[in-house]
Structure formats: C-alpha cells, structure tokens
C-alpha positions as CSV (number, residue, x, y, z in Angstrom):
1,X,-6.0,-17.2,-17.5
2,X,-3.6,-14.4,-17.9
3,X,-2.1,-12.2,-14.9
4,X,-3.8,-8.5,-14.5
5,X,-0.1,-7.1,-13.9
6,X,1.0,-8.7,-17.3
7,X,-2.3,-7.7,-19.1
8,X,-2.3,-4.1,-17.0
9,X,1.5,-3.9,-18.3
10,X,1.0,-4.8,-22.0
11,X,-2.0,-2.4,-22.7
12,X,0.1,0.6,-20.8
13,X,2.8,-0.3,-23.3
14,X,3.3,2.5,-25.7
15,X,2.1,5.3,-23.2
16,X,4.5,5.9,-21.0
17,X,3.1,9.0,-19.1
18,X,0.0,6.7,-17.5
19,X,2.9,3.7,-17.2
20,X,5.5,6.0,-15.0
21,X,2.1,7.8,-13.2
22,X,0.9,4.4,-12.1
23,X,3.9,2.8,-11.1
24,X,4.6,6.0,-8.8
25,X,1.3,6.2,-8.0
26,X,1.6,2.3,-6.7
27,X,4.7,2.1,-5.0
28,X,4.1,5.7,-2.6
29,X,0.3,4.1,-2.3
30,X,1.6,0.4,-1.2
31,X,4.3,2.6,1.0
32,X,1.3,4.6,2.3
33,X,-0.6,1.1,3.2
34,X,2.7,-0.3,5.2
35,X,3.2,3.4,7.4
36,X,-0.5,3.6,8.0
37,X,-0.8,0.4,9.6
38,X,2.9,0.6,11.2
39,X,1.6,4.0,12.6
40,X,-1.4,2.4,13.8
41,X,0.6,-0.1,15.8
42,X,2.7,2.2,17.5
43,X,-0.8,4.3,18.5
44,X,-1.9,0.8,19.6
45,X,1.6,0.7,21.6
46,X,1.6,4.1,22.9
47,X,-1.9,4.1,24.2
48,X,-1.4,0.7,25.9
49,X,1.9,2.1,27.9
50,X,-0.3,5.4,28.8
51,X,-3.1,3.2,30.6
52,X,0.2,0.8,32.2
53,X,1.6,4.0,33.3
54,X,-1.6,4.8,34.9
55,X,-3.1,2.0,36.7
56,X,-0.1,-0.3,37.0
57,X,2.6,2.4,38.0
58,X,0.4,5.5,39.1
59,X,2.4,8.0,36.8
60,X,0.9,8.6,33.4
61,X,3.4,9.8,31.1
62,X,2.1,13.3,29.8
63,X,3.4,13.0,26.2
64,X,1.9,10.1,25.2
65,X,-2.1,11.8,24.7
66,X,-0.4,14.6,22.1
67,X,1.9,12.1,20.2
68,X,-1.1,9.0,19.5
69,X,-3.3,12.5,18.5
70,X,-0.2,13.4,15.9
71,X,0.2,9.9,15.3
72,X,-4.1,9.5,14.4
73,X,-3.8,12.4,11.9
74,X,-0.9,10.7,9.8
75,X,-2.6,7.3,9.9
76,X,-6.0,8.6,9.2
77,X,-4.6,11.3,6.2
78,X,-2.7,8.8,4.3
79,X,-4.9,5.8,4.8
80,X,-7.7,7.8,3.1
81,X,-5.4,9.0,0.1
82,X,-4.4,5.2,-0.5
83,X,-8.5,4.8,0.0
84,X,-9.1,6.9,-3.1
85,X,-6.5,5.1,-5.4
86,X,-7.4,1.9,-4.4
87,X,-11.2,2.9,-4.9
88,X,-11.7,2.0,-1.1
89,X,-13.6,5.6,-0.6
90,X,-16.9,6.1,0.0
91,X,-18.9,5.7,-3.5
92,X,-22.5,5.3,-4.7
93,X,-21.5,2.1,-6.4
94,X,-24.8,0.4,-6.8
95,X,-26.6,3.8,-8.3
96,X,-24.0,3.9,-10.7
97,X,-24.1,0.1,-12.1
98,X,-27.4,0.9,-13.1
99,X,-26.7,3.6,-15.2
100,X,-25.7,2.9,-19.1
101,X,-21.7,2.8,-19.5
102,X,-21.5,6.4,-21.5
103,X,-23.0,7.8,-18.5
104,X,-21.7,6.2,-15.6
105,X,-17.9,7.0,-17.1
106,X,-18.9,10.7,-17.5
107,X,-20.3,10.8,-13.7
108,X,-16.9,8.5,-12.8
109,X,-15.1,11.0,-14.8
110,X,-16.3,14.0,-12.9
111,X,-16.5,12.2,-8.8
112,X,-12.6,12.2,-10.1
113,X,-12.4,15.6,-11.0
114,X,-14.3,16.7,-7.6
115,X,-11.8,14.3,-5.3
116,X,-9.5,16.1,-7.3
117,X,-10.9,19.4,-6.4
118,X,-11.3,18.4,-3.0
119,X,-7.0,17.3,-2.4
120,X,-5.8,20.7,-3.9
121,X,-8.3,22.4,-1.1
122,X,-6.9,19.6,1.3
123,X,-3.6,20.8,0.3
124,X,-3.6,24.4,-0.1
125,X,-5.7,24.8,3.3
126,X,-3.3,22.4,5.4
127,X,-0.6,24.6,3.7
128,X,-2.3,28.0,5.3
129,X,-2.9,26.4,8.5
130,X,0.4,25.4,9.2
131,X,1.7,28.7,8.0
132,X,-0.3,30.2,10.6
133,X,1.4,27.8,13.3
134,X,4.5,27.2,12.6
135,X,6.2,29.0,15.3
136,X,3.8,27.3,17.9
137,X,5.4,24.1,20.2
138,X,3.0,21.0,20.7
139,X,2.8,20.7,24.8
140,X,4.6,18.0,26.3
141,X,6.4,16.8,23.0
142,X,8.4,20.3,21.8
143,X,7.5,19.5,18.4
144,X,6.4,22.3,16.0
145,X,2.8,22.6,15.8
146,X,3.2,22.7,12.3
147,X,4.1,18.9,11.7
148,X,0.2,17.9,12.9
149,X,-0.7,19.7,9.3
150,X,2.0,17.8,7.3
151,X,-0.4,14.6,6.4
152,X,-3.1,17.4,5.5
153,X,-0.8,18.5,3.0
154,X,0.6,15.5,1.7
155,X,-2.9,13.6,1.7
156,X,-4.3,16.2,-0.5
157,X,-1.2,16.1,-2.7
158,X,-1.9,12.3,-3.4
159,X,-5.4,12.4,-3.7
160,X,-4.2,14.8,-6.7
161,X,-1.9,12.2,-7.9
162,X,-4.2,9.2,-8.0
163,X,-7.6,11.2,-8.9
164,X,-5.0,12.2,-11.9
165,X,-4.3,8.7,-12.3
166,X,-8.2,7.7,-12.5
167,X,-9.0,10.1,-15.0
168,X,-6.5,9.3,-17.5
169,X,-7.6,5.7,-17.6
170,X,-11.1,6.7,-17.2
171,X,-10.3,8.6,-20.8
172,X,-8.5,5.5,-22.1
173,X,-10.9,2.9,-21.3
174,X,-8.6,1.2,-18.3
175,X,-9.0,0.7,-14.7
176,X,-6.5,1.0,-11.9
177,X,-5.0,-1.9,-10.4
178,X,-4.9,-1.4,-6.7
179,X,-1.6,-1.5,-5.1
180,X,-2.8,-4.3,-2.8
181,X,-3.0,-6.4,-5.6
C-alpha cells in the first residue's frame, strides 16, 4: 500500500506549476482550518463572558455583541473557502456518480469554473463594499467598519485559488488531496 502524499508527489513531479499551486493552496487551506476553529473558540469565549457579565455580575460588556459578529464573518468566510478545496461544499454527489466519467468531469469541470465565478464576485463585491465604508467606526470597538469585509475579500480570493487548483487536475486526470489529510 503506497502513501497518497508519496503517490500525489510522484505523479506532480515534472509539472511544477500544479506542484507549487497545491502546496500553497495546502498550507494557507490547513492555516485556514487552524484560525477558523481558533476563531471559533474565542466566539465560544467571548459569548460565554457576555452572558457572565450579565447574569453573574449585572454589567454586560457592550463590545463583546459587535466583536463575536466580526469574529462569525471571519470563521464562517474562510471555513467555507477551505470547504471548497477540501471538497467539503455543498455538491450533487450522488447525481453525478451516475453519470458516465466523460460527462461528470465536464460538469465537475464547469461547477469549478462557476465556484470560480462566484469568489471573483465574492471578491470584487467585498472590495466595493468596504470601499464604501471605510471611513465608518464599528460601535463599541473603534475598529474600521471596513475590516468586517476583509474575509469577504479574502474568501473569494481563495475560492479562486483552489477552484484554480481543481480545474487543472480536473484537466490532468488528478484529484486534490485535502489538506486534512
């Protein structure tokens, strides 16, 4: 039985564009994984000192509401970029087993293209939005409104990268080893 890194590692050999792509594209989504969940602990964390604050000490801290919303959007954003190079998004999976191969891998091939479609709007959007804010102060934190589009941005960026990623092994016959792995 022969490890999937090795075997990943020895087909990518000679192509060092998809070898460099999926190395980046693996370390920033396994670095995605660990702040997604860190973030989600400190939500966990701040939410839990908002309801002490509340019943145990009758003074509930006012920042804590605006920074575990912040918080959400970067957890949520970035989870769901590592989601689509890790093949965790939402699919139609069981239609497309049924199908024969030269089709399903031109319907794969274009769901890629579409997710790809879908991060530049992701990206170009967030980009407008926080344009149109940037001068604006988050209440009770004094942080530029601006920074709650920042995981818009950079989720659609990396759903770029990784839909990239898909499509070029799509083409070459190879599959993506999640960064879990």
């Amino acid at each position: 039985m022969t490890d999937p890194h090795v075997a990943s590692h020895e087909q990518e050999a000679g192509r060092p564009s998809t070898v460099l792509l999926s190395r980046i594209n693996a370390v920033v989504a396994r670095a995605g994984m660990y702040l997604s969940v860190t973030g989600l602990l400190v939500i966990v964390t701040i939410v839990f000192y908002q309801v002490f604050g509340r019943y145990v000490l009758n003074s509930s801290p006012t920042w804590t509401e605006n920074l575990a919303l912040v918080l959400i959007l970067y957890v949520t954003l970035i989870g769901a970029a590592v989601g689509v190079r890790d093949a965790g998004h939402i699919g139609m999976d069981s239609l497309l087993v049924m199908l024969p191969d030269h089709v399903r891998e031109k319907i794969e091939l274009v769901i890629h293209v579409l997710v790809a479609v879908f991060g530049i709007a992701m990206a170009y959007n967030g980009w407008i939005l926080g344009a149109s804010v940037g001068t604006v102060k988050i209440p009770n934190l004094g942080l530029p409104e601006v920074i709650r589009y920042v995981p818009l941005i950079a989720s659609g960026v990396l759903i770029v990268s990784f839909s990239i990623e898909h499509i070029i092994a799509l083409l070459r016959g190879e599959e993506v080893v999640p960064s879990w792995n």
